[in-house]
BASE-795042 format. One line per 5 residues: for each residue x, y, z of C-alpha. Coordinates in steps of 0.02 Angstrom, whole numbers. Layout:
<rs>
X/Y/Z ~ ...;
</rs>
This chain:
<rs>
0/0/0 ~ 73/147/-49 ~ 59/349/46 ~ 62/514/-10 ~ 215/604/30;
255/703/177 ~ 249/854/131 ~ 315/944/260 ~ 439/817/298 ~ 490/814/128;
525/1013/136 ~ 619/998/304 ~ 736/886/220 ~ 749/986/77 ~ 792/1140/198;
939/1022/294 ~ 1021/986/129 ~ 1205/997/151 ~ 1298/1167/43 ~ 1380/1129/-103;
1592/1100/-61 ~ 1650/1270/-55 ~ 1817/1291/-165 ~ 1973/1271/-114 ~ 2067/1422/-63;
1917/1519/-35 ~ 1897/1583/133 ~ 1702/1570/217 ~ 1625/1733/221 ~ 1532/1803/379;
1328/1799/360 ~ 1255/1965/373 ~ 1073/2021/349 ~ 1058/2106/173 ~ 1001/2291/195;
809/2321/127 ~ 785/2469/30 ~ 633/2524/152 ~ 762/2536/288 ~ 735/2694/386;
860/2770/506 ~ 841/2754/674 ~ 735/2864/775 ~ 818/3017/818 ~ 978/2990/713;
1020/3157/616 ~ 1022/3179/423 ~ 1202/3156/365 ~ 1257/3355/349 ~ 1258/3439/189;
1417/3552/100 ~ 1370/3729/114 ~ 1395/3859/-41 ~ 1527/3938/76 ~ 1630/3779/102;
1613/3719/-87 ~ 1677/3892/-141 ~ 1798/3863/-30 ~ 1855/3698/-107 ~ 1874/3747/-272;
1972/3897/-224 ~ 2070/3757/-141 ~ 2106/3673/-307 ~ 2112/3802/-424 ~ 2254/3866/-311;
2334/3730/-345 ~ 2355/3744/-522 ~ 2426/3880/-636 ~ 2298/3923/-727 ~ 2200/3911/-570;
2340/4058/-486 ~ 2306/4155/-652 ~ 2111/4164/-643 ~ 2121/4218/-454 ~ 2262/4332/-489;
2154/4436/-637 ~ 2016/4462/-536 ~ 2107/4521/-382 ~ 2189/4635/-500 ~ 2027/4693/-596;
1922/4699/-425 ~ 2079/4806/-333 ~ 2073/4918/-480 ~ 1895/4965/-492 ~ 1855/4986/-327;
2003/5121/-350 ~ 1930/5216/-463 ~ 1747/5216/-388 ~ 1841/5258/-189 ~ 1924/5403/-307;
1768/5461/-394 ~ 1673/5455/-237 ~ 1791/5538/-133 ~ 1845/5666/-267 ~ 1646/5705/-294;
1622/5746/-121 ~ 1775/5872/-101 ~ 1688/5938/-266 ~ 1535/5961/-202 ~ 1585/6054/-64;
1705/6186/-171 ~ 1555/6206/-263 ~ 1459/6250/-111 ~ 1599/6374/-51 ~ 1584/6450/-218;
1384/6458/-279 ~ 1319/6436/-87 ~ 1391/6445/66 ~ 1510/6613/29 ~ 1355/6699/-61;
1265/6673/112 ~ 1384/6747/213 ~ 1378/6886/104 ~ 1178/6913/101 ~ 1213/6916/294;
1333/7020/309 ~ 1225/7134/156 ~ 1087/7115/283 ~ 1169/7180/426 ~ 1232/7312/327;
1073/7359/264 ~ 991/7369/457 ~ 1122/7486/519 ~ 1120/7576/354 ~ 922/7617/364;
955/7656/566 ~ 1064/7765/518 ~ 981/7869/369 ~ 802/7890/461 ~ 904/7983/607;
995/8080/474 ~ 807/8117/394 ~ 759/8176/572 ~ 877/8300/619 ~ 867/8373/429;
686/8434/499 ~ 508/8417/504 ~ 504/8357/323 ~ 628/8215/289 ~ 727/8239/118;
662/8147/-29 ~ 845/8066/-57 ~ 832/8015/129 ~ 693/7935/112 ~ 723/7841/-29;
882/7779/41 ~ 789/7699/192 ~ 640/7627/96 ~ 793/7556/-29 ~ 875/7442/125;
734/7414/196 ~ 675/7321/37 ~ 849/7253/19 ~ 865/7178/183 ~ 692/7096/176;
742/7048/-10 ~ 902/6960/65 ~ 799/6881/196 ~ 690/6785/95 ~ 835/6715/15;
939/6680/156 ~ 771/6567/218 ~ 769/6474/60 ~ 934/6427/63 ~ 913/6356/248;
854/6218/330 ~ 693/6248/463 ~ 800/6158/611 ~ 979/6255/576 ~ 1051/6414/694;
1042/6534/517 ~ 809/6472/527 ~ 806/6542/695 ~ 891/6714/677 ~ 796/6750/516;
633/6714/585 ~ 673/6837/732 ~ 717/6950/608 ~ 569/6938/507 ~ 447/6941/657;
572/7102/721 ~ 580/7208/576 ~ 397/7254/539 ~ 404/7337/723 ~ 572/7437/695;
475/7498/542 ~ 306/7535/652 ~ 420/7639/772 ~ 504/7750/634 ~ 352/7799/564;
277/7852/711 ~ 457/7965/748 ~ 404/8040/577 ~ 222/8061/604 ~ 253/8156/751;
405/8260/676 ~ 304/8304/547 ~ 202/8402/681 ~ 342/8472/793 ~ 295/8355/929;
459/8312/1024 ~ 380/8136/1047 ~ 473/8081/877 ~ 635/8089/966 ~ 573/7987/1086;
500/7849/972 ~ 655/7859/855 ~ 766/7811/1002 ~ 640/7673/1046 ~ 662/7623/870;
849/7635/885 ~ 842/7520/1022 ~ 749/7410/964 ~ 879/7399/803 ~ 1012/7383/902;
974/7268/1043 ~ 878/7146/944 ~ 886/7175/749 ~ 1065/7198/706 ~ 1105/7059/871;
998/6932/766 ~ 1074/7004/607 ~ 1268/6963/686 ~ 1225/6791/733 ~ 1155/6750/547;
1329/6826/489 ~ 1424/6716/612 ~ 1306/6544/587 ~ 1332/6573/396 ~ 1520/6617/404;
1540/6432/530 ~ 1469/6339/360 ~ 1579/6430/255 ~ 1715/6356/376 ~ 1648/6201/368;
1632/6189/167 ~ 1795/6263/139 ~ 1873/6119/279 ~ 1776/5976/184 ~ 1828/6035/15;
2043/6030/59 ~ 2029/5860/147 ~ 2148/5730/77 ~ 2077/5575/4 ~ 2164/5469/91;
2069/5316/85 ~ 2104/5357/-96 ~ 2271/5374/-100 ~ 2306/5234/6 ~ 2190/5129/-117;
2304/5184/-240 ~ 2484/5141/-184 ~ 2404/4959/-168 ~ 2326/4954/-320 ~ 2518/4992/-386;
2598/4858/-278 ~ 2487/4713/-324 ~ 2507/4759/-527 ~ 2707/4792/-498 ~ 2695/4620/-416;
2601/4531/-547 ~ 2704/4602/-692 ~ 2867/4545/-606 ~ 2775/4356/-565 ~ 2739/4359/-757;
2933/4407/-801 ~ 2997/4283/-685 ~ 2905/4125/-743 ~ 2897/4181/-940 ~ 3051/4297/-949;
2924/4405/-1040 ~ 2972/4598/-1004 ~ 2804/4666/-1052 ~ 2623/4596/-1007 ~ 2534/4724/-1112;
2376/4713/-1024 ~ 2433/4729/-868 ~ 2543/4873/-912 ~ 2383/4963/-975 ~ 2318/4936/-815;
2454/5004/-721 ~ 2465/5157/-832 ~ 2287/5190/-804 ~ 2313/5176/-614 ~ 2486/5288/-622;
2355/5427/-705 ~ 2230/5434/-600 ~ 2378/5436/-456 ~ 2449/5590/-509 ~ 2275/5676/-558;
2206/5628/-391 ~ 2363/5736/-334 ~ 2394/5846/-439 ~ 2204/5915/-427 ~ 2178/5902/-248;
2335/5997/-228 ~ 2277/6155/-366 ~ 2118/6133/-252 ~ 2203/6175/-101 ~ 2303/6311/-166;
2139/6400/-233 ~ 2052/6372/-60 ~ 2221/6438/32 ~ 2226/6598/-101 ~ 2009/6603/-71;
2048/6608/106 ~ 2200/6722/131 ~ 2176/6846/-3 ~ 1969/6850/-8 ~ 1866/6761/139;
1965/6847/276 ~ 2001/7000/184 ~ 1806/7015/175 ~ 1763/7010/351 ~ 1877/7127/401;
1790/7240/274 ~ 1631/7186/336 ~ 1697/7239/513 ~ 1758/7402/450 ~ 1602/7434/355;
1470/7395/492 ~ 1595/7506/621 ~ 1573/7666/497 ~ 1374/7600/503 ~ 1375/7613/676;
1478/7752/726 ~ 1377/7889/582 ~ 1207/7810/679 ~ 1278/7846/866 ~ 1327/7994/798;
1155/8058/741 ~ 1090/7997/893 ~ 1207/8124/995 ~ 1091/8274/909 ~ 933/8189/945;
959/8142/1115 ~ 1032/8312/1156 ~ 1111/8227/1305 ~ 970/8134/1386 ~ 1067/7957/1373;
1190/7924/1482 ~ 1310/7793/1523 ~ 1285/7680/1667 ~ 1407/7775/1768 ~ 1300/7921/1712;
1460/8036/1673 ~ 1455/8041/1469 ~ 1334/8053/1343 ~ 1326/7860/1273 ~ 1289/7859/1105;
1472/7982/1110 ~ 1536/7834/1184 ~ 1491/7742/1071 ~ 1527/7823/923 ~ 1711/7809/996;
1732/7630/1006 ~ 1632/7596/849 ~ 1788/7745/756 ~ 1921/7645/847 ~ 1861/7488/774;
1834/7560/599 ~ 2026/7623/594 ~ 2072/7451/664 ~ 1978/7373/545 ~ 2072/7470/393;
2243/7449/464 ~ 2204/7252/456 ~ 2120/7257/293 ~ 2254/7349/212 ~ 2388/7225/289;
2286/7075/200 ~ 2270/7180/40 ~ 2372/7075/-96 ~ 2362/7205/-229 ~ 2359/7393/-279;
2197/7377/-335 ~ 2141/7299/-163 ~ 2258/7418/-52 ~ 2169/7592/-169 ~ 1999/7596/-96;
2066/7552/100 ~ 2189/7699/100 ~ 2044/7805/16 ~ 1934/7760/168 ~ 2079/7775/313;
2101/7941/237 ~ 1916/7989/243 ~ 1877/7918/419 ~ 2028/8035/462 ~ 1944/8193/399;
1778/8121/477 ~ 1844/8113/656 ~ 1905/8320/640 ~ 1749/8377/561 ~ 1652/8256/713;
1783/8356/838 ~ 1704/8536/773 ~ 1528/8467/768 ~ 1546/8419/947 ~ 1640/8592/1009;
1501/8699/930 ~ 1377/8610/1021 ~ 1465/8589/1197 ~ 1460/8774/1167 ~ 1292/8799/1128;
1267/8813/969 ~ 1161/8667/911 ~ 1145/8730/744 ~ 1323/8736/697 ~ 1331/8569/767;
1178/8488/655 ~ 1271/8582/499 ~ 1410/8484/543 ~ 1337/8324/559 ~ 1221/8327/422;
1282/8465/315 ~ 1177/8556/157 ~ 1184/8560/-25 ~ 1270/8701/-2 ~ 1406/8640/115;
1538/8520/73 ~ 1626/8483/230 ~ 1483/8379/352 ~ 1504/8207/412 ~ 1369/8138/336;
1490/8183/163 ~ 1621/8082/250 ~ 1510/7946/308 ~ 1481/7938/126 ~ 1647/7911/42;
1699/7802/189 ~ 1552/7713/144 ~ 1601/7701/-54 ~ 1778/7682/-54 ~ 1732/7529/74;
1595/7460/-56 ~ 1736/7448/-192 ~ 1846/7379/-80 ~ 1728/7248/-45 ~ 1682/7196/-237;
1869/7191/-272 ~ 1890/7044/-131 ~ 1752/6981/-171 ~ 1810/6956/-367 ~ 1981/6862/-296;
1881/6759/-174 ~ 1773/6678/-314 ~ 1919/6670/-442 ~ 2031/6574/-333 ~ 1885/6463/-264;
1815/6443/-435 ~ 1983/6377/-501 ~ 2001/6262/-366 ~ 1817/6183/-401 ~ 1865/6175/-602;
2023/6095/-547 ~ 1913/5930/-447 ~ 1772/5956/-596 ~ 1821/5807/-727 ~ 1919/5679/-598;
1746/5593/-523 ~ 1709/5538/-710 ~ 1885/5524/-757 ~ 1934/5413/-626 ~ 1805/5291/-660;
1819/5292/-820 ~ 2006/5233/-797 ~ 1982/5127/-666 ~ 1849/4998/-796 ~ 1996/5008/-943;
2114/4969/-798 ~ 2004/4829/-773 ~ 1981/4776/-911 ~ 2182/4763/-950 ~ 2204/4668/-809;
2087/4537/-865 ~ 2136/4530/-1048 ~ 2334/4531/-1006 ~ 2320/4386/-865 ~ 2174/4291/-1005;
2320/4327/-1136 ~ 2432/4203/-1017 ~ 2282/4088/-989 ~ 2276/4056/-1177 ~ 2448/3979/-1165;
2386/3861/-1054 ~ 2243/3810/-1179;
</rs>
């Protein structure tokens, strides 16, 4: 009788058949599970970490490096990158020293001027409406027209300055006070000739009120515009003579690294000439000795502006404001007839003041003539010392005929006649002229010497970039001109 098969019996013995004879000579090999593609990592391992940008950048730097034509591809754009960035540094840095000449020339020296114009312009009208008041009870036509004329200039010149300023700034503040000041100065003076009109000795009362006001507030505000607008001028000029040093400095590397690269190429080619990089190095050399060359014209025009205009010009400004003030104290000695003291209540004060504000006027002109560079500057000063001189005797008589009474000696004196020649007021005058020529002549030298040092930083922004890409662009073509020897 026969029996099916055991199956599983049959498959058991199948599974404990013996391995076939391993070969000879072949060592047994350790059993290991075999991996399964599902395998996931275990929980919590990390990811294996990835190269970075930074690091692979790194690595072919690495290699390159390594190589010649590697050194050469780093080497041109060292070169090329040194190069530009020595031209835009230049262009930048020449651009802003520029700018600022340009702002001594066009803006910041104009403003000083308008301030000092407006000062002059204050003291000016104080002092004509208290010449129109002692002339009598109806003010000369030319005396009035004189006043309304810097009135309308100093308002003029105020609207301008204001423009030209920023709300925040020093120069915002004083011209508002000004402006909110000088419709009341104007209030009190007609009110002085309302009332002299009609004989009332009020106006002498209202003109010194006006006085005061001009002279405690007005022409105080008017001095501290000057003075704000003369610290910018400072500050311009100071910004425009700065060395570029970064520059310069930028420069002498640029020069190294190309001197260095051109004797590299000699030494491993025995090639004299790369002609590339001796294009580059030319256009470095020229913008090198422009950069100097200019800024050191600029500084020579800025030293000339300064010396032989800027400082020249205050003093003049200082002399011319002194006259201002002395002819309006002066005036003021008629009107007040006495009745203003000084605090020790001895002397009359606007005498006393007419004194200092003479001594400062002749100091002014000794200076002014000292910083004169020229005949044509030195003329009009020694015109004015010689008319303040005949001012101070004809002053001397004025005030001897009316210590001794006679008050209307005195006001012939001090404001003179058609008829008479030999007043103060004349002298005031042609102190007054030879002072305004004086004035335009230093004003000329200042903005010829500033303008040529501007024109002289005018072209090297654009030129020096412009260089700076062809020097670029020599480098690379004279270190790819080696690279093609490699190819």
């Amino acid at each position: 009788m026969t029996h099916p098969p055991n199956v599983p019996a049959a498959s058991a013995a199948r599974g404990t058949a013996p391995a076939p004879a391993r070969p000879v000579g072949v060592p047994a090999q350790p059993s290991s599970p075999q991996p399964s593609s599902t395998q996931s990592p275990a929980p919590g391992a990390a990811p294996p970490a990835g190269r970075g940008a930074l690091a692979v950048g790194r690595e072919r730097l690495r290699v390159a490096a390594t190589t010649e034509p590697g050194r050469l591809q780093i080497l041109g754009a060292v070169l090329a990158l040194l190069v530009v960035a020595f031209g835009a540094v230049t262009a930048l840095q020449v651009d802003d020293r520029a700018t600022a000449a340009d702002d001594v020339v066009s803006r910041s020296q104009p403003l000083s001027a308008d301030a000092a114009a407006i000062y002059r312009s204050l003291a000016d009208a104080d002092t004509t409406a208290a010449s129109g008041f002692l002339a009598g009870t109806l003010e000369p036509a030319d005396s009035r027209a004189r006043y309304d004329r810097d009135i309308a200039t100093a308002a003029r010149l105020l609207v301008k300055a204001a423009s030209a300023t920023t709300g925040s700034s020093e120069s915002a503040r004083e011209i508002a006070t000004l402006n909110q000041q000088l419709p009341r100065y104007t209030g009190l003076i007609e009110r002085a000739r309302a009332a002299n009109r009609q004989g009332l000795p009020l106006g002498g009362a209202y003109l010194r009120y006006a006085n005061q006001q001009m002279t405690s507030t007005l022409l105080p505000a008017a001095e501290r515009l000057y003075a704000a607008e003369t610290v910018r001028l400072q500050e311009d000029d100071e910004s425009a003579r700065t060395w570029p040093f970064l520059a310069l400095g930028l420069g002498v590397l640029t020069l190294a690294a190309l001197v260095w690269a051109q004797r590299r190429n000699y030494v491993r080619t025995h090639r004299v000439f790369n002609h590339g990089l001796l294009a580059a190095t030319a256009a470095t050399v020229v913008v090198v000795i422009w950069l100097l060359a200019a800024h050191t014209v600029a500084r020579s025009g800025l030293d000339s502006a300064r010396a032989h205009g800027q400082e020249s010009l205050q003093v003049l400004n200082t002399a011319r404001i002194s006259s201002l003030t002395a002819r309006a104290n002066e005036n003021l000695t008629l009107v007040a007839r006495g009745a203003v003291l000084t605090e020790d209540g001895k002397n009359d004060r606007y005498e006393a003041e007419y004194t200092a504000s003479m001594d400062a006027l002749t100091t002014a002109l000794a200076t002014a003539r000292e910083r004169a560079d020229d005949d044509a500057g030195r003329g009009p000063v020694d015109e004015a010392a010689s008319h303040t001189a005949e001012w101070q005797k004809r002053h001397k008589d004025a005030r001897a005929k009316d210590e001794a009474g006679d008050f209307d000696g005195a006001l012939g004196r001090i404001v003179g006649s058609k008829e008479s020649d030999r007043s103060t007021g004349q002298s005031f005058d042609q102190v007054d002229a030879a002072l305004e020529r004086a004035l335009a002549h230093e004003q000329t030298e200042f903005t010829r010497s500033a303008g040529d040092a501007r024109d002289a930083l005018t072209a090297l922004p654009l030129g020096a970039a412009a260089l700076g890409i062809l020097g670029a662009a020599g480098a690379v073509l004279g270190i790819n001109r080696r690279l093609s020897e490699y190819r």
